[in-house]
C-alpha positions as CSV (number, residue, x, y, z in Angstrom):
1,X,5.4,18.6,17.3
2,X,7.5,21.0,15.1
3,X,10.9,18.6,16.2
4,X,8.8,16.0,14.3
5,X,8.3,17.8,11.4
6,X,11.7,19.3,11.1
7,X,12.7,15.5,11.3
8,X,10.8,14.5,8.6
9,X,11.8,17.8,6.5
10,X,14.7,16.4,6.5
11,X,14.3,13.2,5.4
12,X,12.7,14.8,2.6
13,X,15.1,17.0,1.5
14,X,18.1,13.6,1.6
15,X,15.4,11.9,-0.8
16,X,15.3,15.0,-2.7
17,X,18.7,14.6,-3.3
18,X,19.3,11.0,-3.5
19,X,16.3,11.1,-6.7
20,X,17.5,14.1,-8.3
21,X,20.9,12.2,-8.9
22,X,21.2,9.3,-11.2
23,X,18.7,7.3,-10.9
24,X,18.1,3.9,-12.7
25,X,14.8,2.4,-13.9
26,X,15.3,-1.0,-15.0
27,X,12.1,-1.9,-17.3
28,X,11.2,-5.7,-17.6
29,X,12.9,-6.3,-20.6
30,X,16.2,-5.4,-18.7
31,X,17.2,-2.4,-20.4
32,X,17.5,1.0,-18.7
33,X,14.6,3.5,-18.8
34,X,15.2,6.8,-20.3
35,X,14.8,9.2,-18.0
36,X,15.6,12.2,-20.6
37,X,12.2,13.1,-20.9
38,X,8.8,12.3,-19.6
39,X,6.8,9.4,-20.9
40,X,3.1,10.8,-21.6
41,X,1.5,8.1,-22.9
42,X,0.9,5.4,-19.9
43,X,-0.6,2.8,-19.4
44,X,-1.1,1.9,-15.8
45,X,-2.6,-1.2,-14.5
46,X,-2.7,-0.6,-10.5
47,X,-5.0,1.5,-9.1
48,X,-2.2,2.5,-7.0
49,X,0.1,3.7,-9.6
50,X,-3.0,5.8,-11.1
51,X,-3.7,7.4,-7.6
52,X,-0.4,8.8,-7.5
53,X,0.0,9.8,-10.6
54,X,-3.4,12.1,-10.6
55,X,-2.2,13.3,-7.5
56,X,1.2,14.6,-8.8
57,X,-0.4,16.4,-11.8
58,X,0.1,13.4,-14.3
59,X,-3.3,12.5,-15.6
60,X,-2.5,13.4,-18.6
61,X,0.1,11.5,-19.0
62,X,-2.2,8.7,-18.6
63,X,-4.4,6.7,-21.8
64,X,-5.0,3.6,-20.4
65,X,-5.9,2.9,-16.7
66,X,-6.9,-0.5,-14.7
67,X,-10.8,-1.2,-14.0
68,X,-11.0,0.9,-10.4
69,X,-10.1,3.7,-11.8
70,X,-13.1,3.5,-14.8
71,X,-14.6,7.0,-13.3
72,X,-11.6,9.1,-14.7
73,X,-13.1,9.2,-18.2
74,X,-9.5,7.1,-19.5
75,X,-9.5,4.3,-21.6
76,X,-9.5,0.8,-19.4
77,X,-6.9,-1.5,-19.4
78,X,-6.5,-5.4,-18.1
79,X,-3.9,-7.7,-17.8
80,X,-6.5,-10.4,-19.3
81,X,-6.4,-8.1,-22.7
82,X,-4.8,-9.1,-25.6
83,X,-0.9,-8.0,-26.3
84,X,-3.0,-6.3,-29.5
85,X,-4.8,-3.9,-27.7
86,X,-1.9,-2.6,-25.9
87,X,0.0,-2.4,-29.1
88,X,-2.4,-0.7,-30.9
89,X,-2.5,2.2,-28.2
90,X,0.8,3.1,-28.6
91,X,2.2,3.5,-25.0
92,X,5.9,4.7,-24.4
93,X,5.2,3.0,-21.2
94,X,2.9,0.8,-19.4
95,X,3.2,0.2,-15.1
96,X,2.6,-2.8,-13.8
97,X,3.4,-4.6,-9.9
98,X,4.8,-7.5,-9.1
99,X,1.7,-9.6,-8.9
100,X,0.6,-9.1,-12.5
101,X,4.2,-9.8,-13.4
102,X,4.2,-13.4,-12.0
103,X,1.0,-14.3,-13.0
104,X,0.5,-12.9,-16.4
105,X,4.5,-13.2,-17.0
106,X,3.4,-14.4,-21.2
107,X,1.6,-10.8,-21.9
108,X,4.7,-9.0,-20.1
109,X,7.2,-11.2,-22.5
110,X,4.8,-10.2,-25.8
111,X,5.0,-6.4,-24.7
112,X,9.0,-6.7,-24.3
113,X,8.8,-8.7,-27.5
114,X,7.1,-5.6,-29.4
115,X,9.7,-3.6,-28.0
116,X,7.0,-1.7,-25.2
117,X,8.9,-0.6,-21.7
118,X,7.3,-2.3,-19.1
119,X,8.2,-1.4,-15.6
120,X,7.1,-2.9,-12.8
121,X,7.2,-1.2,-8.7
122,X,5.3,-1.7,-5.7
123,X,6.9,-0.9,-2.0
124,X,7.7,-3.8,-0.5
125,X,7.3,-2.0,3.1
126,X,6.0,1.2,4.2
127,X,10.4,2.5,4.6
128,X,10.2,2.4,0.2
129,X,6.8,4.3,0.1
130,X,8.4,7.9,-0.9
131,X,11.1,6.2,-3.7
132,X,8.0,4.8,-4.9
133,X,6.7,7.8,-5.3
134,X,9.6,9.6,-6.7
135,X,10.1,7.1,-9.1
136,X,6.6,7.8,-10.7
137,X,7.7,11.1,-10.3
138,X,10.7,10.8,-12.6
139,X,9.0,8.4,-15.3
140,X,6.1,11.2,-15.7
141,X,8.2,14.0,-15.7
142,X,6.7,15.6,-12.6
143,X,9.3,15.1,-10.1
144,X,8.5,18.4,-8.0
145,X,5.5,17.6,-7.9
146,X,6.1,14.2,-6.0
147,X,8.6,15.7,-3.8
148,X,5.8,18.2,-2.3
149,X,3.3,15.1,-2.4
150,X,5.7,13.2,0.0
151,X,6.5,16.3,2.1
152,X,2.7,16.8,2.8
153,X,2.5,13.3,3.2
154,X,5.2,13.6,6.2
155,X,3.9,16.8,7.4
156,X,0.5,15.0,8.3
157,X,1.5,11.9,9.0
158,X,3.6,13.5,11.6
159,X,0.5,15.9,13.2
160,X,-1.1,11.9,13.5
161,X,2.0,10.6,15.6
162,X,1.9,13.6,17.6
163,X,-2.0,13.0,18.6
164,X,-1.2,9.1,19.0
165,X,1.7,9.8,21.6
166,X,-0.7,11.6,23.5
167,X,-2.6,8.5,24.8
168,X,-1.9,7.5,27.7
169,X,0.1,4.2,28.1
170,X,-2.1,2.8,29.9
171,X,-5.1,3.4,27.6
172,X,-3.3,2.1,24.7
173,X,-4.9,-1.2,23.2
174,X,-3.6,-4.7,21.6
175,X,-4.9,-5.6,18.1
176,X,-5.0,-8.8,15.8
177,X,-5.0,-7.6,12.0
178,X,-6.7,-10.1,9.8
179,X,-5.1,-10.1,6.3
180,X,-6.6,-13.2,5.0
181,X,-9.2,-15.3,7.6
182,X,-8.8,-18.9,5.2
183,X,-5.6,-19.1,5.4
184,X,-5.0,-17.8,8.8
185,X,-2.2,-14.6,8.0
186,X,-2.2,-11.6,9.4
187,X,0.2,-8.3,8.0
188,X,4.2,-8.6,7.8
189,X,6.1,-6.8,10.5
190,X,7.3,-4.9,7.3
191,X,4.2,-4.3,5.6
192,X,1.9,-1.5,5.9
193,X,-0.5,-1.8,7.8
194,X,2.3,-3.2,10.8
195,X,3.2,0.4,10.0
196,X,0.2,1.4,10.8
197,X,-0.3,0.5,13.9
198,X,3.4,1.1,15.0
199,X,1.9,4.8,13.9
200,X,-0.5,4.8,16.3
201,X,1.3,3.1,19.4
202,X,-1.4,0.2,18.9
203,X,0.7,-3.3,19.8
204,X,0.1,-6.0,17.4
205,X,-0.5,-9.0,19.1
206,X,1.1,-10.6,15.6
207,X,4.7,-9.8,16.5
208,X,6.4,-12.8,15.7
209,X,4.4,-13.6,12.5
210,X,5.8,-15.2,9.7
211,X,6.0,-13.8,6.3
212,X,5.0,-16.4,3.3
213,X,7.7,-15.4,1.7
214,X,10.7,-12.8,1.9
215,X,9.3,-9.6,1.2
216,X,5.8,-10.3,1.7
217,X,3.2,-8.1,3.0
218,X,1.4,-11.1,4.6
219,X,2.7,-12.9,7.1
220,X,1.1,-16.5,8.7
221,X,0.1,-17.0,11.9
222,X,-1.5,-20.1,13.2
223,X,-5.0,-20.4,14.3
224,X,-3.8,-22.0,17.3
225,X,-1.0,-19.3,18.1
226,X,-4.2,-16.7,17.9
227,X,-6.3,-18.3,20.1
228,X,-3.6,-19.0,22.5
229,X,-3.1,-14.7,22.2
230,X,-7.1,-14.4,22.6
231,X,-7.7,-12.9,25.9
232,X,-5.3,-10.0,25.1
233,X,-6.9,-9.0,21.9
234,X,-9.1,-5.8,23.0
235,X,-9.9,-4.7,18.9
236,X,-9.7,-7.5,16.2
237,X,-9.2,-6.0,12.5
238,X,-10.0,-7.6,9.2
239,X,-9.2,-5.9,6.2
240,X,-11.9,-6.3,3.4
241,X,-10.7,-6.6,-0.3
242,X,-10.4,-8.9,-3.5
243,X,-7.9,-11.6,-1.1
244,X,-10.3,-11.2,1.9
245,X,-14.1,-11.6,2.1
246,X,-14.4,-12.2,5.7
247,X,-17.2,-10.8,7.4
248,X,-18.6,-9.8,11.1
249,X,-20.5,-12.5,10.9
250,X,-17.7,-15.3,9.7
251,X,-15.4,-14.3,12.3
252,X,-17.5,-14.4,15.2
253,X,-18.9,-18.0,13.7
254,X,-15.5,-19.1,13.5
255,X,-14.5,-22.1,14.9
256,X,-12.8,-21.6,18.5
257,X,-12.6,-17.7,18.2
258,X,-14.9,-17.1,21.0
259,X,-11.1,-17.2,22.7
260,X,-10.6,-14.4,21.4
261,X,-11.6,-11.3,24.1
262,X,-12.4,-8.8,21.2
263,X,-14.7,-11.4,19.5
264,X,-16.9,-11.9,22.4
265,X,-17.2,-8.5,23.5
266,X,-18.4,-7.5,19.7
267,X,-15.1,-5.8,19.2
268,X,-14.6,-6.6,15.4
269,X,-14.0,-4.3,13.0
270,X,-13.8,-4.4,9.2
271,X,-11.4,-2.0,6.8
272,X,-11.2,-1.5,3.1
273,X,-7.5,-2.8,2.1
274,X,-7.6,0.4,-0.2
275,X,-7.1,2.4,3.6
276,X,-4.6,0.4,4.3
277,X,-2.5,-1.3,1.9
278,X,-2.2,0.8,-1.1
279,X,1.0,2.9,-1.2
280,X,-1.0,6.4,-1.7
281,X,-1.7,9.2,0.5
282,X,-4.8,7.9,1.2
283,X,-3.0,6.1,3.6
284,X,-3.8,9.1,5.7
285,X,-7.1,8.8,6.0
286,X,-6.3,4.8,7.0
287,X,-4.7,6.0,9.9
288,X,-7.2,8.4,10.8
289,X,-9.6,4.8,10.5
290,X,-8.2,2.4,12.7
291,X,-7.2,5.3,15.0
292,X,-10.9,6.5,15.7
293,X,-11.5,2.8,15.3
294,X,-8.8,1.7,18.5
295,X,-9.5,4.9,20.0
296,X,-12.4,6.8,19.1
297,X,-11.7,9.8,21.8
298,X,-8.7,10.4,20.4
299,X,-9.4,10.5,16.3
């Protein structure tokens, strides 16, 4: 146990130094950030980005937030809102991820137009997670702050490992994670939730999955290639959020799943993507999920 934490101390403590170097924020306009001094007036527009940055002291820093994060008494913020409305509240910077980027790429080119830094960061994979979060660190000005954040981060993700490599190998299970039932994908091997499960020595019966695209979280993986997998599945996961409605109910009605071991035997479990995909400490308490989920004497 304390060998894994003095490992992960020390990971911490290279980040440390790699971030408290020269680092470069690129904003979408192409320009360098300034770094110089903290920006207090943000705008951030994942839920994400606002989770951290509450966490790490920064709230306020914040003026505008996205829609799921209404309750902390900021003013809310969509990418469907006119480039006015963000103009008029005067950020020095407004956050933003890759997928509003692509899709709403016409307000992001107003905003550069009216001279406004936009940046946009996700983690790609669960490896980026702690630059991500020194990153938002730097922009907000509260860069110690995000370097404990990530240390207790370690230091508890590392008492999880400890109780995970406890279970017996033989008592360890095989899991299909459902990212999207419609179209048939499951997690990359380098998102998060993979992570996840790699965590908590839980096989992923996904291992030679696809992704859609380089860099993407999901990953395709034929119906047929699943049902062929069925009768090793003993837990099937689907994870419940804005891209995935699936249900108990629609999975076990699915068409040819009863190949599946884990549907048959009730074995179907649904998790909030906020558990499991957003890059936040609360990935914690996703661990701790699917672990008492997989195995419930354990967590």
């Amino acid at each position: 146990m304390n060998k894994i934490i003095k490992l992960f101390s020390v990971f911490i403590f290279i980040t440390q130094l790699c971030f408290t170097s020269n680092i470069k924020i690129i904003s979408e306009s192409g320009k360098i950030v300034d770094l110089t001094k903290p920006h207090t007036r943000i705008i951030s527009l994942y839920g994400a980005h606002t989770d951290v940055l509450v966490s790490i002291g920064a709230k306020e820093n914040l003026i505008g937030v996205e829609k799921s994060s209404s309750d902390l008494g900021i003013e809310v913020f969509s990418f469907k809102d006119s480039v006015e409305k963000f103009i008029s509240a005067k950020p020095d910077l407004i956050l933003v991820r890759p997928m509003i980027r692509d899709r709403f790429s016409g307000l992001i080119r107003s905003l550069n137009n009216a001279n406004i830094t936009v940046v946009t960061i996700k983690p790609k994979k669960f490896e980026e997670i702690d630059n991500y979060w020194m990153t938002l660190g730097k922009l907000s000005g509260h860069e110690n702050e995000s370097v404990q954040y990530i240390k207790d981060f370690y230091i508890d993700l590392a008492e999880l490992k400890n109780k995970a490599d406890s279970i017996p190998i033989e008592k360890r299970k095989t899991v299909f994670f459902e990212a999207r039932h419609k179209n048939n994908q499951t997690t990359s091997l380098e998102g998060i939730p993979s992570y996840i499960l790699k965590v908590l020595n839980i096989e992923n019966i996904a291992y030679d999955a696809v992704p859609t695209k380089k860099g993407s979280s999901v990953a395709n993986f034929p119906k047929e290639l699943l049902l062929s997998r069925g009768e090793k599945i003993d837990i099937y996961i689907s994870q419940y959020g804005a891209m995935n409605r699936s249900t108990i109910d629609i999975i076990k009605k699915a068409a040819g799943y009863n190949a599946i071991r884990a549907v048959r035997e009730n074995k179907i479990y649904i998790i909030d993507e906020y558990d499991v995909s957003r890059p936040t400490g609360g990935l914690l308490e996703g661990i701790k999920k699917i672990g008492h989920i997989v195995y419930p004497k354990y967590f």
